[in-house]
N, C-alpha and C positions, 0 to 999 in steps of 0.2 A: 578774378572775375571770369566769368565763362563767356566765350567769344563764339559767334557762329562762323563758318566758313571766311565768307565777308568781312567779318570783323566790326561789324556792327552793333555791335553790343548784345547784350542776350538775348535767343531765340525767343521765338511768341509761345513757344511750348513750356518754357522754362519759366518766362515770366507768367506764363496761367500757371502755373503749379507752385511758383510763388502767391499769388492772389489768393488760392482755394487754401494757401497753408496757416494766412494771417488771416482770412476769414473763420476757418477752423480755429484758432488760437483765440481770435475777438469773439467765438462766439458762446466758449464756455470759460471766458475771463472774468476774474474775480474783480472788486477794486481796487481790494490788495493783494501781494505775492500769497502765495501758499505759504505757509508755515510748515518746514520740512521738523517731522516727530525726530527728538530726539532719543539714539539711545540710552533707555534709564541707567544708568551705572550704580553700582550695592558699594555702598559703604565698605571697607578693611575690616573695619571692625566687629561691627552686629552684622555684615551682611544684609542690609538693610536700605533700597532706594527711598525709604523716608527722611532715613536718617544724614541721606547722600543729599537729597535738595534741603535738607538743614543745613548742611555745610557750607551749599553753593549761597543758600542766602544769606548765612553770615559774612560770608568772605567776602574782602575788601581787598582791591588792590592786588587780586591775584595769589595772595597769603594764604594758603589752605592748609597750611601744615598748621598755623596758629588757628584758624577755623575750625579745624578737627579739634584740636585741644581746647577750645573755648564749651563744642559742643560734646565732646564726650564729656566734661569736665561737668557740665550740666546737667547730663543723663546721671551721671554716677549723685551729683547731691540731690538733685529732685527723688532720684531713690533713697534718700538716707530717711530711714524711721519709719519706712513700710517694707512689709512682709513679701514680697511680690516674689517670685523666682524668676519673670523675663523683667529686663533690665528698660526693654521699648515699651513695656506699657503704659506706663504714665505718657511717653511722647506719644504712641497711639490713639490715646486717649484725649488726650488734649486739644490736638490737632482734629480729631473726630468733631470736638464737642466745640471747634472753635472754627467749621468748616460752612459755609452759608448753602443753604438751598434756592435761594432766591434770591438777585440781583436788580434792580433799576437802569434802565439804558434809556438816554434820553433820543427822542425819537419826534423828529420836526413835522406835522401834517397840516397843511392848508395855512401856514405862517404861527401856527401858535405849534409850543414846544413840548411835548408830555414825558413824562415821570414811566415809559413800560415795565412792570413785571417778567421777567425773565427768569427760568429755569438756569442752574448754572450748572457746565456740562462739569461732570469729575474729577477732572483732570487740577482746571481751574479752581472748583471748587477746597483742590488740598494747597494748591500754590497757592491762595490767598491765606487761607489760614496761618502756612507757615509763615506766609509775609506777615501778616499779624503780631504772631507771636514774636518774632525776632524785632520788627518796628517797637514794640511797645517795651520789650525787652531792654533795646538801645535808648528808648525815652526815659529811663532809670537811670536818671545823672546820682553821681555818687556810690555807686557800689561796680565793682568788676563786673564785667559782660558775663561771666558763665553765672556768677550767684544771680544778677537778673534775669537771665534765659530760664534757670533752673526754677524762679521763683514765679515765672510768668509762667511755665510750660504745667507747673505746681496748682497754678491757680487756674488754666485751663482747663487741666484736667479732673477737678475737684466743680465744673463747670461756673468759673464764676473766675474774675480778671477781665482784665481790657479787652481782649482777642474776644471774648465771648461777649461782651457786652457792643464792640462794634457789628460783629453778627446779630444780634438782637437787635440792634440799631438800623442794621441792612433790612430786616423782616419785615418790622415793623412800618419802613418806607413801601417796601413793596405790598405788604397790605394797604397802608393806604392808599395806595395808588393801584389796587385791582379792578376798579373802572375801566382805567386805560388797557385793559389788558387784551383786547380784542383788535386793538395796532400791532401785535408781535409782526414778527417778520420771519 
């Protein structure tokens, strides 16, 4: 701690330029921390940061080398029986068609609670999908994680499976609820 001559505890100079630094800090304070962006990291294999938050969402427990093998293992059979030369397009594609444009946030005005319509930014919009397709993948009791992933990413991409039908299911809410949609924030 800084001491003035005296020893008095900190000068009145130091203590204004503390005040002026938490006012500055309170006054473009969020209600939560920032969210520091992460660097995207490409996949080994296809060089691919699609294919890289595939990975990170399957993995459990820190296991990424069995990650990796679960999801390449799924790229290679959701490709078996089509012509295609890129090996990501079915995951492209899937993930595209399985991606929401519109979300619901619930949003409290004058004691009663609304249903808003919200845009959903980019970013967001692919990490849901992915979370999608690998949730619905894992709710496939009975058969190994890659032939599920491969069979959900399959049906994704063919626009029809779970991942798309919870998007249709998101739309749909946010339509009905475009009334409220002059609460955004």
């Amino acid at each position: 701690m800084l001491k003035t001559e005296n020893n008095q505890g900190p000068s009145t100079e130091l203590r204004d330029l503390r005040q002026v630094k938490k006012f500055r800090i309170l006054e473009n304070m969020s209600r939560r921390r920032r969210v520091k962006k992460k660097i995207a990291v490409r996949d080994p294999r296809y060089d691919s940061e699609l294919v890289a938050k595939l990975v990170s969402t399957v993995m459990g427990d820190g296991k990424k080398s069995l990650a990796e093998r679960i999801v390449y293992a799924a790229i290679d059979k959701s490709n078996e029986g089509t012509d295609t030369v890129d090996p990501l397009e079915s995951v492209t594609r899937a993930v595209e068609n399985a991606k929401p444009r519109v979300e619901v946030k619930s949003r409290r005005v004058g004691g009663a609670t609304y249903q808003v319509p919200l845009e959903v930014a980019a970013n967001r919009q692919e990490s849901l999908a992915i979370r999608w397709i690998v949730s619905f993948a894992r709710a496939r009791k009975g058969t190994p994680m890659h032939v599920a992933l491969a069979n959900e990413i399959r049906d994704a991409a063919s626009n029809s499976g779970n991942a798309v039908r919870r998007r249709d299911e998101m739309h749909k809410m946010a339509q009905a609820n475009r009334a409220f949609a002059h609460f955004r924030w």
